[in-house]
C-alpha positions in Angstrom: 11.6 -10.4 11.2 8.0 -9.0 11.6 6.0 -6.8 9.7 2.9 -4.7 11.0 -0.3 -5.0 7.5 -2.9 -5.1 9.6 -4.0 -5.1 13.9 -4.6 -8.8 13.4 -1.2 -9.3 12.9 -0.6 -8.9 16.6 -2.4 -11.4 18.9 -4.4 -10.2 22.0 -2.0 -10.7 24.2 1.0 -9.4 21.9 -1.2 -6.0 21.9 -1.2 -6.5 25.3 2.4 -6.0 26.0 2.6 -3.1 23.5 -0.2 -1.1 25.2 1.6 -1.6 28.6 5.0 -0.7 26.5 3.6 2.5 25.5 1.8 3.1 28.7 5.6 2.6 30.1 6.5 4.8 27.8 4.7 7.7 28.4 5.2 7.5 32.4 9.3 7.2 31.6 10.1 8.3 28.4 13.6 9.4 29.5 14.2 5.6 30.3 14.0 4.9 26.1 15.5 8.3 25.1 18.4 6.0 23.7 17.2 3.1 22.8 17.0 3.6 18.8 20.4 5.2 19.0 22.3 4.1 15.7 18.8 3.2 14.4 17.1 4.5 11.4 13.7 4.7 10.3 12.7 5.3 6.7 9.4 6.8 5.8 7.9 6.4 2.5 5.0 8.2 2.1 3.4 8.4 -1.4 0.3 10.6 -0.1 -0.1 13.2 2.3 0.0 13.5 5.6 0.7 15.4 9.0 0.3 13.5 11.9 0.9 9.3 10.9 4.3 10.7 9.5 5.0 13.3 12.1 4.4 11.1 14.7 6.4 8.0 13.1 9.7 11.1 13.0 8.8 11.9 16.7 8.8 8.6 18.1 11.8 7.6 16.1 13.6 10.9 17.4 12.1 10.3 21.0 14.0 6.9 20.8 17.4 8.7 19.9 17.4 7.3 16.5 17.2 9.1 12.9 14.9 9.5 10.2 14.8 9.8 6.4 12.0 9.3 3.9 10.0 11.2 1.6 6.6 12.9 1.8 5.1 12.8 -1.2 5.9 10.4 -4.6 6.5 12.8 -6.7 9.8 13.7 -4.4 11.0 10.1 -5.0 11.5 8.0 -7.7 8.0 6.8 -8.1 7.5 9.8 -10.5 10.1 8.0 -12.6 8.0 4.8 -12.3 10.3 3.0 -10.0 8.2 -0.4 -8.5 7.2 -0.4 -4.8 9.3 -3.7 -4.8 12.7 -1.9 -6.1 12.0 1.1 -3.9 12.2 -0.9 -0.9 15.0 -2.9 -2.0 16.9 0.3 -1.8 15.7 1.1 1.6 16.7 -1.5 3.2 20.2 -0.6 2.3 19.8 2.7 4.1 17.2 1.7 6.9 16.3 -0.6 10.1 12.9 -0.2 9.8 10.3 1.4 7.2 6.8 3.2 7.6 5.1 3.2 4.3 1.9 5.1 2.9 0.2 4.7 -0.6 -2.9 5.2 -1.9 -2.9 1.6 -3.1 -4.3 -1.0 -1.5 -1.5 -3.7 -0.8 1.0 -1.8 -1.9 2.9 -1.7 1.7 2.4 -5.7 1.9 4.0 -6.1 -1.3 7.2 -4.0 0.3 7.1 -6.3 2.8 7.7 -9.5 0.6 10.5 -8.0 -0.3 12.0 -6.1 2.2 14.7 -7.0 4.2 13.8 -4.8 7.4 10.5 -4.7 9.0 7.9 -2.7 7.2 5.2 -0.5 9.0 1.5 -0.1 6.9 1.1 3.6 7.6 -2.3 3.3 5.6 -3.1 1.9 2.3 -6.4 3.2 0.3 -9.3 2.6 1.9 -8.2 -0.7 3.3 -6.0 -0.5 6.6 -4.2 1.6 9.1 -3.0 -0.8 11.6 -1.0 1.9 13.4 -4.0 4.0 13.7 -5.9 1.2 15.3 -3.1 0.7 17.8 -3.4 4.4 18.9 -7.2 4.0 19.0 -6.6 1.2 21.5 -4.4 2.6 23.8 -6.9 5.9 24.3 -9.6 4.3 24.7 -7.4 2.1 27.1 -6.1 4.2 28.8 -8.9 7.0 29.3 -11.4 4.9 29.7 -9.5 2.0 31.6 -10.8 -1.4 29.7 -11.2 -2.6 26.0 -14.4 -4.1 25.9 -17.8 -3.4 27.5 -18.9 -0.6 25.6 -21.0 0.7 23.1 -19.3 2.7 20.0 -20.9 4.8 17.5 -18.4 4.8 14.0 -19.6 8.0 12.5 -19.0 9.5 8.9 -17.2 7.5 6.0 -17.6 4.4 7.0 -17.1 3.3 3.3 -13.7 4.6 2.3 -12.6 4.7 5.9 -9.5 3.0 6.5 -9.4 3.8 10.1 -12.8 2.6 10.8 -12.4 -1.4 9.2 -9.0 -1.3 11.1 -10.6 -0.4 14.4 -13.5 -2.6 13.8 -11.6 -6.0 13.2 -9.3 -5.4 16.6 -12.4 -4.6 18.6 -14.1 -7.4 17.7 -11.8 -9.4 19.3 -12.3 -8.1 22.9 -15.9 -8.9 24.7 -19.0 -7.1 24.7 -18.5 -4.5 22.3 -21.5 -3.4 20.3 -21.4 -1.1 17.2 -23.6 1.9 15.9 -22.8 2.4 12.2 -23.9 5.4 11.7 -23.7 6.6 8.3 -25.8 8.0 5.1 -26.9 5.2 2.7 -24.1 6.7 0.2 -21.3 5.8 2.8 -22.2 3.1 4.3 -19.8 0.4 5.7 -18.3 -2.3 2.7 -20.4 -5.7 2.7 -16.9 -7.4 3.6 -16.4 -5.6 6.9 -20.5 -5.5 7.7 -21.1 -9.7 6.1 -17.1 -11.3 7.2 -16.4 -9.2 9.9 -19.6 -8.5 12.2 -22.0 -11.4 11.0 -19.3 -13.7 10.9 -17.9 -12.9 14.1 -21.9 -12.9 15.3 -21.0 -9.2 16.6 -23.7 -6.6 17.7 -24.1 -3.7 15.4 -27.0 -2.0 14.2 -26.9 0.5 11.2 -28.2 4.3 11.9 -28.6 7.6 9.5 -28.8 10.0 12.1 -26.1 10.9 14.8 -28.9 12.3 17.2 -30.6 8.7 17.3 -27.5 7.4 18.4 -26.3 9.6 20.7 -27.8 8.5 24.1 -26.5 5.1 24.1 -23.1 5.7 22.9 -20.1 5.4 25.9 -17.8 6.3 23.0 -17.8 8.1 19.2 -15.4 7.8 17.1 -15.8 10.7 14.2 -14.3 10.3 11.0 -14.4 13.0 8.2 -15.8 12.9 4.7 -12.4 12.3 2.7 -12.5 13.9 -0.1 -9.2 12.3 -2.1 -11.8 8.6 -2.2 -14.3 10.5 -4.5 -14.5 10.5 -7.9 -16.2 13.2 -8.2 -15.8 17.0 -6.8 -20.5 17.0 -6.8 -20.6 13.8 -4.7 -18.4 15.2 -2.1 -19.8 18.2 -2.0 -23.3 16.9 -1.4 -21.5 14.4 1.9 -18.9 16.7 3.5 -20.9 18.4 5.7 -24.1 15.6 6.4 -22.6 15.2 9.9 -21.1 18.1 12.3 -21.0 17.3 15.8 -21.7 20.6 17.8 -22.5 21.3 21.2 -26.2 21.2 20.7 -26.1 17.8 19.8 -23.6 16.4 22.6 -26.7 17.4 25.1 -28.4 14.1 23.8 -24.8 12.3 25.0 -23.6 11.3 28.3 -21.7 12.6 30.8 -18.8 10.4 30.4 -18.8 9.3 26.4 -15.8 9.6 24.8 -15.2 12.0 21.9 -12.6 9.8 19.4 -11.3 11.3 15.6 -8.5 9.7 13.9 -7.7 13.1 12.3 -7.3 15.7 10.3 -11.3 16.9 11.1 -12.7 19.4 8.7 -16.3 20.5 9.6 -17.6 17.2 11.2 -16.9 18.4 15.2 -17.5 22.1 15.7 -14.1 23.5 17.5 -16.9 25.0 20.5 -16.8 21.0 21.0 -12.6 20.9 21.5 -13.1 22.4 26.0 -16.1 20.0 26.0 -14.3 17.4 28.6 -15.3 14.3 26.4 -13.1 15.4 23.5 -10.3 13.2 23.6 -9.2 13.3 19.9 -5.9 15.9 20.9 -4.7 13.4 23.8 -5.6 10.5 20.9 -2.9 12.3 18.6 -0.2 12.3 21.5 -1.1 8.7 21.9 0.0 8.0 18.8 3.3 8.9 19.1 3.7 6.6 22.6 2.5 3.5 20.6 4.6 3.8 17.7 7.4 4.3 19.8 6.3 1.2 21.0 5.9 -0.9 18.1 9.6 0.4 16.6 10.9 -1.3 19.8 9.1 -4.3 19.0 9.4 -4.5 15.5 13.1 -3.8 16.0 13.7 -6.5 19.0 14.6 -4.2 21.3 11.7 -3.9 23.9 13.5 -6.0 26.1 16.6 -4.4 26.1 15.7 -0.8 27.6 16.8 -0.5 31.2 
């Protein structure tokens, strides 16, 4: 039995084969319409959230199988102070397979000691969202036809951004990919991710305050908003939220062919004048999504090889 913490937990070449699964996926999907059938999927989500859980229901439905979970803690019996560990104890009396969300870093890993299905990290605090990552991949995959031999500007929270330190430690692993952190001093990226992931891993990156600067050189940005729920404070957030918004002025300093990436849900940081621009990708990202995870419940499951 597997579990999915982190993108590392998949090698290359296992990453590989799910990428090709969900680009199989999304040219046949009538070919899997069954393949979950009898299946359930539980999804335990102690913080809010559209499209991670929306998109774990529809890829579980699109695979004929069922769903139950909750959406928020206090719906469960976390607002009785029931233990992560006992919680998924229970589900996996009820359950095949479990997507988990909660605001605590390592909480979903310490499910997965002591689970018996496989657990899914649908994001933990400002650590990881593996399954994020694996939609990231497969757009830029597919759209721009390669992973690797680009230039990517990470714009916005690259502090408390969960979806950026994911992304970063898979791409790292594929060649000649250079980074442009571009960020104010406030939210800079964690000395972890800049000192054990890029300088360890002798990676090219450069650090940037404004977006313009970056702009020229960039065959891909990936926006991320100013999250308010990481603050501890309602000034601090005020003063950050709006210190980038990427508009149509600005995308004149881009080129032609960059790619327009946002893990989602935006607030002000892209202008919607910017959602026709043809380099906005973020919409077909969110559809990705839902091809990869069906992808990864057939893996997770053992059943990729068993759809004819």
């Amino acid at each position: 039995m597997r579990h999915l913490m982190n993108p590392l937990d998949f090698s290359v070449e296992e990453l590989d084969r799910l990428l090709d699964l969900a680009n199989d996926i999304e040219k046949n999907p009538e070919k899997y319409a069954h393949s979950c059938a009898g299946k359930k999927l539980a999804t335990l989500f102690y913080e809010p959230s559209t499209r991670t859980r929306l998109s774990f229901e529809a890829a579980m439905l699109n695979l004929g199988g069922s769903v139950l979970g909750f959406s928020s803690a206090d719906s469960s019996s976390a607002a009785k102070g029931e233990s992560v560990a006992d919680t998924i104890r229970v589900i996996s009396c009820y359950a095949d397979i479990c997507a988990m969300r909660h605001p605590k870093e390592g909480a979903p890993l310490i499910a997965s000691m002591k689970s018996r299905i496989p657990v899914i990290n649908a994001g933990d605090g400002g650590h990881q969202h593996p399954t994020q990552t694996l939609t990231d991949l497969l757009t830029i995959r597919s759209l721009k036809g390669r992973l690797g031999n680009f230039t990517i500007g990470l714009c916005g929270d690259l502090k408390f951004g969960r979806t950026v330190h994911s992304l970063i430690q898979a791409l790292i692993r594929y060649p000649d990919v250079n980074f442009v952190l571009i960020s104010p001093e406030e939210l800079r990226i964690p000395d972890n991710i800049r000192d054990d992931v890029l300088r360890r891993n002798r990676q090219q990156f450069k650090e940037v305050v404004r977006l313009e600067d970056a702009l020229p050189e960039l065959d891909l940005l990936y926006m991320t908003r100013v999250q308010r729920e990481r603050f501890f404070n309602e000034e601090d957030y005020v003063r950050m939220k709006d210190f980038y918004i990427l508009d149509k002025e600005k995308l004149k300093l881009a080129g032609p062919d960059m790619m327009i990436l946002h893990p989602l849900p935006r607030v002000n940081e892209i202008s919607v004048e910017v959602d026709d621009d043809p380099r906005a990708a973020y919409f077909k990202q969110a559809q990705y999504g839902v091809y990869v995870r069906m992808a990864l419940i057939l893996t997770l499951l053992g059943l990729e090889g068993s759809v004819c």
